[in-house]
ChimeraX commands (.cxc) that place a marker at each C-alpha (Angstrom):
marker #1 position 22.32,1.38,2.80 radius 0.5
marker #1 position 18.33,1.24,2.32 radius 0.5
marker #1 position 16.19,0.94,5.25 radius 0.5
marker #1 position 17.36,-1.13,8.06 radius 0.5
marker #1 position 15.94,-4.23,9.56 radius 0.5
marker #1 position 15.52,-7.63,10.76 radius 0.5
marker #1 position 14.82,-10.89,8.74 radius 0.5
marker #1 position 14.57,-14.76,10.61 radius 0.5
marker #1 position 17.14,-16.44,8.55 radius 0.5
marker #1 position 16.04,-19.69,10.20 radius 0.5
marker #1 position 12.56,-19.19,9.55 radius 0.5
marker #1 position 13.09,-18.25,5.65 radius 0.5
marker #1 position 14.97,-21.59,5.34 radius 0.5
marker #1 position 13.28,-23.65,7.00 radius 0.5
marker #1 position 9.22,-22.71,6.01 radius 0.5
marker #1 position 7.68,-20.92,3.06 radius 0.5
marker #1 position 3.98,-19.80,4.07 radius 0.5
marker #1 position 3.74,-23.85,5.93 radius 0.5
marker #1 position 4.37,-23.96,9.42 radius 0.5
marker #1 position 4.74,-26.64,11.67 radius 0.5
marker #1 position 0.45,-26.91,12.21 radius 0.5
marker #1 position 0.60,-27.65,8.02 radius 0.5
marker #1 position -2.38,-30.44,7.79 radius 0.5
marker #1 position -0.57,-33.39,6.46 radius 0.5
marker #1 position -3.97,-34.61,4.83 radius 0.5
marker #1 position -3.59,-31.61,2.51 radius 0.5
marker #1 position -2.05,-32.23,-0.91 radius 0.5
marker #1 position 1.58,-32.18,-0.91 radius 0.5
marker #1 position 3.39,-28.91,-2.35 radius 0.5
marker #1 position 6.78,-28.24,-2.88 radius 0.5
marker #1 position 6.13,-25.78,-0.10 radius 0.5
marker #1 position 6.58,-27.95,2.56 radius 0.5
marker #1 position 10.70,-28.74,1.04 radius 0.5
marker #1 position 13.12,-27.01,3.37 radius 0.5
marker #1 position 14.52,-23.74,1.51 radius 0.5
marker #1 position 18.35,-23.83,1.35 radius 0.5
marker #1 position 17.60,-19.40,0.15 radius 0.5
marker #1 position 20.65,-18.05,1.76 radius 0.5
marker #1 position 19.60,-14.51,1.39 radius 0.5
marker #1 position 17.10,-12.20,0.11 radius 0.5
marker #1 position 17.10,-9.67,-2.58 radius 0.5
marker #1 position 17.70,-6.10,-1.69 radius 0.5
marker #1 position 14.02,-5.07,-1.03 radius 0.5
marker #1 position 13.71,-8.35,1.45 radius 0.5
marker #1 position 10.33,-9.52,-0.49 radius 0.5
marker #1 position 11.54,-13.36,-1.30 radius 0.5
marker #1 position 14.55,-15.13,-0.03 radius 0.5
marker #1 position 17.22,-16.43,-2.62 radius 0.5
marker #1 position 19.88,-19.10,-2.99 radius 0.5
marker #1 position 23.72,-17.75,-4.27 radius 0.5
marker #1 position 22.70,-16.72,-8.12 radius 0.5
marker #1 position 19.10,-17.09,-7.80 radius 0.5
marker #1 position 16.69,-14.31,-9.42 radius 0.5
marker #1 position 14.39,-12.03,-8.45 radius 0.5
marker #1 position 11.11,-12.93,-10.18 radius 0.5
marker #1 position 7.85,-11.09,-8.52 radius 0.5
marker #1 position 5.04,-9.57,-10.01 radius 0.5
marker #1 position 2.21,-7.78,-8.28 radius 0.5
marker #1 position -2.04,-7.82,-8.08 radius 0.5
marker #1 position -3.98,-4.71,-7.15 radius 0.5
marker #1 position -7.30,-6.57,-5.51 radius 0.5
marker #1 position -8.91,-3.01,-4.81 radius 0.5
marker #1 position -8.45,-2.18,-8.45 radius 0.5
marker #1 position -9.97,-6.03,-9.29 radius 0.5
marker #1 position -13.44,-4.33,-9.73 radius 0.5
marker #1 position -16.84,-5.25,-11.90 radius 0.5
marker #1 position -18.76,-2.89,-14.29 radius 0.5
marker #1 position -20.25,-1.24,-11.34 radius 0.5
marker #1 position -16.83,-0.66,-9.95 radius 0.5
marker #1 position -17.74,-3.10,-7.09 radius 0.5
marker #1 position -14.70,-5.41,-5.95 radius 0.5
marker #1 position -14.87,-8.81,-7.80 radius 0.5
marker #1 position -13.29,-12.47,-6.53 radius 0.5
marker #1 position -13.43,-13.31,-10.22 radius 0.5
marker #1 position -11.54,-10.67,-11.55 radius 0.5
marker #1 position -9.33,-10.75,-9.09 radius 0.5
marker #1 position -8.50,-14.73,-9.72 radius 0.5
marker #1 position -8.11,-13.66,-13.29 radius 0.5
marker #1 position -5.43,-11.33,-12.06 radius 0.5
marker #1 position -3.75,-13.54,-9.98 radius 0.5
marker #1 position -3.54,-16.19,-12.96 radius 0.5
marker #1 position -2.30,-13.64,-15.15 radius 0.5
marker #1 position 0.62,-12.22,-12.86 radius 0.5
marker #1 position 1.52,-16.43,-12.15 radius 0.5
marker #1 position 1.34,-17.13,-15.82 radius 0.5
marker #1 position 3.93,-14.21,-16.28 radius 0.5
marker #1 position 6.22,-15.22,-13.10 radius 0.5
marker #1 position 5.91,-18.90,-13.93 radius 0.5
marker #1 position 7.02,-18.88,-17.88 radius 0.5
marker #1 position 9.77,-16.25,-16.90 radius 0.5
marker #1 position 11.13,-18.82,-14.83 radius 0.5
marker #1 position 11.16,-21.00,-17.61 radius 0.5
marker #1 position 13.83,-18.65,-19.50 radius 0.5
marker #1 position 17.52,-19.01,-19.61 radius 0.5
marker #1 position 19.93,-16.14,-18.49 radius 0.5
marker #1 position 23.21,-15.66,-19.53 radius 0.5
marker #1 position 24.68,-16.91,-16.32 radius 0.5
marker #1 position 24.82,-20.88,-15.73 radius 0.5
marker #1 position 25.16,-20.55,-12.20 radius 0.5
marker #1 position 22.15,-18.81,-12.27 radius 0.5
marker #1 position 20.10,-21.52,-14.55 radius 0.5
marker #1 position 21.58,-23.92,-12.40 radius 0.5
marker #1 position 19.31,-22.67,-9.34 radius 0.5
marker #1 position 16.42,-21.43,-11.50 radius 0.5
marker #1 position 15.93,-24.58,-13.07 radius 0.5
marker #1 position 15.54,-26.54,-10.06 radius 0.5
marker #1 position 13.58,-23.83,-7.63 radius 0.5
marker #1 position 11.55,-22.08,-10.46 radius 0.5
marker #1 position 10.79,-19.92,-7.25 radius 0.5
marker #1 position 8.22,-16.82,-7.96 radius 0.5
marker #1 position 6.69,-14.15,-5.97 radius 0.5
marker #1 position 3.28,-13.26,-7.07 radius 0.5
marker #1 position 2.74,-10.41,-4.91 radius 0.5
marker #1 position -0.40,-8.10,-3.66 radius 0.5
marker #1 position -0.37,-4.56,-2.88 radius 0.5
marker #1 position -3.83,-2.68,-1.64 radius 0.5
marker #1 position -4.63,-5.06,1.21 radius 0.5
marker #1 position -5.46,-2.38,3.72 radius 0.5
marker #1 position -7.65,-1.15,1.14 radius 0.5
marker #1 position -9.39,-3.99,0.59 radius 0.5
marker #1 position -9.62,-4.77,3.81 radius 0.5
marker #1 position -11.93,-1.67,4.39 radius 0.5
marker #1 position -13.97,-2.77,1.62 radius 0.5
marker #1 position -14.71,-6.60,2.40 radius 0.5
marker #1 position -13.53,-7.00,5.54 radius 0.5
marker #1 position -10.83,-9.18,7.32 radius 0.5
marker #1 position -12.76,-12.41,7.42 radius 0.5
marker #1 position -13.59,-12.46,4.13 radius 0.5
marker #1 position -10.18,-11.01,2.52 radius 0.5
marker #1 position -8.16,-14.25,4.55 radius 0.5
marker #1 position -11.09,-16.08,2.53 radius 0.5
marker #1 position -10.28,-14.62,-0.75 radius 0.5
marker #1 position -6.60,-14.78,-0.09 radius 0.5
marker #1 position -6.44,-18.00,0.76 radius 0.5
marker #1 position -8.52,-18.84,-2.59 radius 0.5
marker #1 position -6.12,-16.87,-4.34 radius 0.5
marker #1 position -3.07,-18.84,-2.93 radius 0.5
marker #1 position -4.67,-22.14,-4.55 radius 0.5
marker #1 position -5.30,-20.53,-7.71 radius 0.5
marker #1 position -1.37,-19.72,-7.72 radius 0.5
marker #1 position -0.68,-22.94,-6.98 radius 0.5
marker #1 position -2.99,-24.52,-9.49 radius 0.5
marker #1 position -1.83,-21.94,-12.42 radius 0.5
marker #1 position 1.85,-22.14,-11.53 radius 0.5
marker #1 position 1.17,-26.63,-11.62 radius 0.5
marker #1 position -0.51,-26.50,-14.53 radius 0.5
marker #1 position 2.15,-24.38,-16.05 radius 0.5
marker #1 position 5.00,-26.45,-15.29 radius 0.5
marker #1 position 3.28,-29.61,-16.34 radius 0.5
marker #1 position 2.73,-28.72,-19.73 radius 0.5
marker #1 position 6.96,-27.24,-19.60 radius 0.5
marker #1 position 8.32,-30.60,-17.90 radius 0.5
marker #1 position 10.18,-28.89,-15.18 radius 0.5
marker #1 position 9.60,-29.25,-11.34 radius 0.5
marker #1 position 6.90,-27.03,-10.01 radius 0.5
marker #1 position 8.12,-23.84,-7.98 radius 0.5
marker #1 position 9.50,-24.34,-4.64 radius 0.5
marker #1 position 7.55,-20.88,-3.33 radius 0.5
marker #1 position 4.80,-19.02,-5.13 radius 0.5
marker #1 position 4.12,-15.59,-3.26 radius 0.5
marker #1 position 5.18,-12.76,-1.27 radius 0.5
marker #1 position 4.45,-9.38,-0.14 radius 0.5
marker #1 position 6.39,-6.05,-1.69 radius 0.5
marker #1 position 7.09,-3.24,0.33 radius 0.5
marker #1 position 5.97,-1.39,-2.95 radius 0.5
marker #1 position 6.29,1.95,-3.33 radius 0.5
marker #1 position 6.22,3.24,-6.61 radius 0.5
marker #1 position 4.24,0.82,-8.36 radius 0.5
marker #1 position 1.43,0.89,-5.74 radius 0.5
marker #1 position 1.48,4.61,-6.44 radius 0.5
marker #1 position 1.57,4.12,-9.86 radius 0.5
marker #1 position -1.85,1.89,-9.70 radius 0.5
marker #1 position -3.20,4.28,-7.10 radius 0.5
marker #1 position -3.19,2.21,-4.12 radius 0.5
marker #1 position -1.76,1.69,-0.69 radius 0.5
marker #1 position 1.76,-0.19,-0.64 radius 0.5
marker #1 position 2.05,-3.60,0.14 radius 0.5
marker #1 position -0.02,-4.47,3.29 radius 0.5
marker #1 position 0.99,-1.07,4.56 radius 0.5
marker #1 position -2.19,1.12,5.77 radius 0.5
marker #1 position -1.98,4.86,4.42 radius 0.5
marker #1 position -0.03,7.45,5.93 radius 0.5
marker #1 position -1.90,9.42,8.67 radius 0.5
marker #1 position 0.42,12.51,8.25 radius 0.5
marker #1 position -1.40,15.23,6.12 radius 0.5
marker #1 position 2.20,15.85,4.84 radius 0.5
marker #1 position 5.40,13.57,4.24 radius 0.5
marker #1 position 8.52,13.78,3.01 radius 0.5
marker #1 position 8.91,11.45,0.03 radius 0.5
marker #1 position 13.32,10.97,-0.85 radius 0.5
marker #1 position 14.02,10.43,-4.44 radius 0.5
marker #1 position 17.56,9.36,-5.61 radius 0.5
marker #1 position 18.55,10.13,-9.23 radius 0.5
marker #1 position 22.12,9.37,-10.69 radius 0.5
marker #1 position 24.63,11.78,-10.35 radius 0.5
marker #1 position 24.87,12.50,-13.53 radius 0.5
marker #1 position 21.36,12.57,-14.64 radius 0.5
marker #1 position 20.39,15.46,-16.87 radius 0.5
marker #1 position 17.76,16.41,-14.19 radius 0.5
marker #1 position 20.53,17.52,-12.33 radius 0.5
marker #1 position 21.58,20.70,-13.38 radius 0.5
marker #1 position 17.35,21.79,-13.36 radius 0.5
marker #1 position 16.80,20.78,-9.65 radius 0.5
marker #1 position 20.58,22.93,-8.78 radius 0.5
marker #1 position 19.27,25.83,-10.29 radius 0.5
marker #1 position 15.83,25.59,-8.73 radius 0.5
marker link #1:1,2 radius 0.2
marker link #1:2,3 radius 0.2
marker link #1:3,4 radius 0.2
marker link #1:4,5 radius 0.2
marker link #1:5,6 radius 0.2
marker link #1:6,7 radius 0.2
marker link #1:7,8 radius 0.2
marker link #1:8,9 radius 0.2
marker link #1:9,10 radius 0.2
marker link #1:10,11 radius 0.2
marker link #1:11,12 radius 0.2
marker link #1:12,13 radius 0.2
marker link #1:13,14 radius 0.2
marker link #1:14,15 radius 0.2
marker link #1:15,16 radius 0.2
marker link #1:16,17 radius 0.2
marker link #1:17,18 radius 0.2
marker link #1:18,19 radius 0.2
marker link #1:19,20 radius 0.2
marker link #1:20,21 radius 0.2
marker link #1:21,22 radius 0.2
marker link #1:22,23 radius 0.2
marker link #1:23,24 radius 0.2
marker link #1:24,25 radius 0.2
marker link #1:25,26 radius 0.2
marker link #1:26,27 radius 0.2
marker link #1:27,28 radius 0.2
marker link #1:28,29 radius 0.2
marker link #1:29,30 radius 0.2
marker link #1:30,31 radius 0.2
marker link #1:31,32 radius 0.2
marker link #1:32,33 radius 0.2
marker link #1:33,34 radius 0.2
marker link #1:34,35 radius 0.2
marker link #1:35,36 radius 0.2
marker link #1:36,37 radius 0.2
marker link #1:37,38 radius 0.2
marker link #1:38,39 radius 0.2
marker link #1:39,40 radius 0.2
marker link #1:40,41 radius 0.2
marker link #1:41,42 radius 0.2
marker link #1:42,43 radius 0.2
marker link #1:43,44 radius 0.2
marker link #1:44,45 radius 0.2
marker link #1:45,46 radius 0.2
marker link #1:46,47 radius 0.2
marker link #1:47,48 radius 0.2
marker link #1:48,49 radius 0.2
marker link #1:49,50 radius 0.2
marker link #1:50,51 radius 0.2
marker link #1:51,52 radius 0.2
marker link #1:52,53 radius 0.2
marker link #1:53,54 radius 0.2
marker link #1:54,55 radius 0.2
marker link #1:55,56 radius 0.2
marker link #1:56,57 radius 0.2
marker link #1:57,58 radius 0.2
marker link #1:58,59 radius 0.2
marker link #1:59,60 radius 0.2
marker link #1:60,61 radius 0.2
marker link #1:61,62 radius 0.2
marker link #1:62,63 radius 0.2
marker link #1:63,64 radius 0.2
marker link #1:64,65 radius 0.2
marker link #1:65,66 radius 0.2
marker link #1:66,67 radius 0.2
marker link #1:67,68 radius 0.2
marker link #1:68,69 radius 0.2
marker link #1:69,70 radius 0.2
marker link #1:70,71 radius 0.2
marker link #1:71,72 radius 0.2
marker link #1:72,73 radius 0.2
marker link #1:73,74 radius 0.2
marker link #1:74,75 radius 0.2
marker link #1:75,76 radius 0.2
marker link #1:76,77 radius 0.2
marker link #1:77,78 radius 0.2
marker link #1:78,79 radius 0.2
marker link #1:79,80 radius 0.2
marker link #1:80,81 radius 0.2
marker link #1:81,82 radius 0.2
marker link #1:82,83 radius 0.2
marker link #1:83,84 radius 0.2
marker link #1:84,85 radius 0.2
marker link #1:85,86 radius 0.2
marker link #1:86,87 radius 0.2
marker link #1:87,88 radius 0.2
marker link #1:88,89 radius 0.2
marker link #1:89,90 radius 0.2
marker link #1:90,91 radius 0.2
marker link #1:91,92 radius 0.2
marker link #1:92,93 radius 0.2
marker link #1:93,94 radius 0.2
marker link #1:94,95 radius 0.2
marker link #1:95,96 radius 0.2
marker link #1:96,97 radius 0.2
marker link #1:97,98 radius 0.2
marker link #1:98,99 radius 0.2
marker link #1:99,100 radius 0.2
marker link #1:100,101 radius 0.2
marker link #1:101,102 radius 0.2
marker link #1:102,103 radius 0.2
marker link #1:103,104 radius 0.2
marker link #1:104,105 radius 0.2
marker link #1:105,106 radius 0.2
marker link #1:106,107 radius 0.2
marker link #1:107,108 radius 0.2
marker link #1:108,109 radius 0.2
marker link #1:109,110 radius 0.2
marker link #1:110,111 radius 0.2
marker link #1:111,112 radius 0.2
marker link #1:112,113 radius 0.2
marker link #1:113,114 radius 0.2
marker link #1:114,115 radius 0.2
marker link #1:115,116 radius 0.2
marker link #1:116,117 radius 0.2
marker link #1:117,118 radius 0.2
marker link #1:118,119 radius 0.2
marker link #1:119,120 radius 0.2
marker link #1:120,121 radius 0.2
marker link #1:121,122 radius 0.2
marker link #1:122,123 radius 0.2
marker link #1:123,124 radius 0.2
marker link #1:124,125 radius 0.2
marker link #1:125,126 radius 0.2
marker link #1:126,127 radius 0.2
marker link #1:127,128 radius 0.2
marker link #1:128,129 radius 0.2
marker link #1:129,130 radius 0.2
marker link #1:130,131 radius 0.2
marker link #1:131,132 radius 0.2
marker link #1:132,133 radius 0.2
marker link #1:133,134 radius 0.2
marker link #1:134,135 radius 0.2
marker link #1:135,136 radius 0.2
marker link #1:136,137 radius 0.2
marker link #1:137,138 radius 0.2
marker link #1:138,139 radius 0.2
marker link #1:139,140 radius 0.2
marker link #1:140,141 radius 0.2
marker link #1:141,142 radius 0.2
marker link #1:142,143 radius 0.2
marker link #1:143,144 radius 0.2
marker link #1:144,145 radius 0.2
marker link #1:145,146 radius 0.2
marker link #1:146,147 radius 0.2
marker link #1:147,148 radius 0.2
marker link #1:148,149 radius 0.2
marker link #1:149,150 radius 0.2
marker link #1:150,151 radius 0.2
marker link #1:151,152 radius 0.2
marker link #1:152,153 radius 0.2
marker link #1:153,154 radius 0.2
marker link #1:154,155 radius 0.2
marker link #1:155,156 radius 0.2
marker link #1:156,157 radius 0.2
marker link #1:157,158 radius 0.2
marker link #1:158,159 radius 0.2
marker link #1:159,160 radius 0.2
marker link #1:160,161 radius 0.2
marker link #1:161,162 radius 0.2
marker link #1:162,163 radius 0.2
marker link #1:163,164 radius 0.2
marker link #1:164,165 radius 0.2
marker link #1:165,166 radius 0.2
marker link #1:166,167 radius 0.2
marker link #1:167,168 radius 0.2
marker link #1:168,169 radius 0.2
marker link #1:169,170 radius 0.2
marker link #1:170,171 radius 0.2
marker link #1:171,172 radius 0.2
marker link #1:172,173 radius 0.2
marker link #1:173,174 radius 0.2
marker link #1:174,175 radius 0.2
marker link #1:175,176 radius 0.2
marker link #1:176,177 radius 0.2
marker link #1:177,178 radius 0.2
marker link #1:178,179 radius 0.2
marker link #1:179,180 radius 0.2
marker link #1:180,181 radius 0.2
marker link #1:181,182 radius 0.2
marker link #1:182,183 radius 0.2
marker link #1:183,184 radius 0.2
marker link #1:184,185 radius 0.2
marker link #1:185,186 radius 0.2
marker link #1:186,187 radius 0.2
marker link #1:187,188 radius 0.2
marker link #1:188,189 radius 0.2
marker link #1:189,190 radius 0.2
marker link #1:190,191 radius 0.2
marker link #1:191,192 radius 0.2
marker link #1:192,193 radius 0.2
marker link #1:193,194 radius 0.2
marker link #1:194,195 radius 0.2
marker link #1:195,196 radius 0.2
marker link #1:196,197 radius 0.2
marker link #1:197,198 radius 0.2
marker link #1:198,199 radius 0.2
marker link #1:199,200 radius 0.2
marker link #1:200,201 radius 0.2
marker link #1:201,202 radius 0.2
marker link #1:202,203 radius 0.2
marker link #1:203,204 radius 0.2
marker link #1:204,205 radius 0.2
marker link #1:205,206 radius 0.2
view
């Protein structure tokens, strides 16, 4: 059944990161259009409509280092236009389903995604990682509008989220998501294989 838990169905449909204190002076993004996602995929990262994909991709800031393995803003802009280049021209591919074209092609909706933040929040500090993040929300924006200029197709209706992560974040060495690291000196980490995985027999006999 996964891990249970809550979601705000009203709030998902109703605001992506605006809220009611948006500025109106600011530019007008496809952000502020109401969300008619009726769900959210099974890991509760981005919400969906019926037949809409999951299309996320995610940054490592604390890995987004210089050559004196320093953090960098510039090299972490260049990753977050890298990972919305990706998300953006996969949204520009067809499926095999034409339901599921149907909603792609007029939401283009992508999750560019950051796990580390509690790491790099030890290393900069909060005031200047809202800074940075903040930065790095424009330079989604302006990647993913550039993008879908030059295709002809409607610019996404939401650009970001936040993974739980897991493996990935382990994979790149850093802390899931904006989860901080464990404080237990020992946990106990589940891992489901299929039934009939050749693994199996190994971890019976052992």
């Amino acid at each position: 059944n996964g891990e249970p838990g809550l979601i705000n169905m009203i709030n998902i449909k109703k605001f992506g990161r605006v809220n009611k204190t948006y500025d109106k002076t600011d530019p007008w993004t496809r952000e502020q259009e109401e969300d008619n996602a009726r769900g959210v995929n099974p890991c509760v990262e981005i919400n969906l409509e019926s037949y809409e994909l999951c299309n996320i991709s995610d940054v490592f800031p604390p890995k987004c280092v210089d050559e004196s393995n320093n953090f960098s803003e510039d090299v972490l802009y260049k990753a977050i236009e890298y990972s919305t280049f990706y998300c953006s021209t996969v949204s520009l591919l067809p499926t095999h389903s034409p339901e599921s074209n149907a909603v792609i092609s007029r939401n283009h909706r992508i999750g560019v995604g950051l796990s580390g933040t509690a790491m790099l929040s030890e290393k900069i500090g909060y005031a200047s990682m809202i800074y940075i993040l903040k930065n790095s929300n424009k330079k989604i924006r302006e990647t993913n509008d550039k993008i879908m200029d030059m295709a002809g197709v409607p610019k996404s209706i939401r650009t970001s989220c936040i993974k739980p992560s897991g493996t990935i974040s382990q994979l790149a060495g850093v802390t899931a998501g904006i989860h901080f690291p464990i404080c237990s000196r020992y946990i106990i980490r589940r891992v489901r294989i299929a039934e009939k995985s050749d693994l199996v027999p190994y971890l019976i006999k052992n």
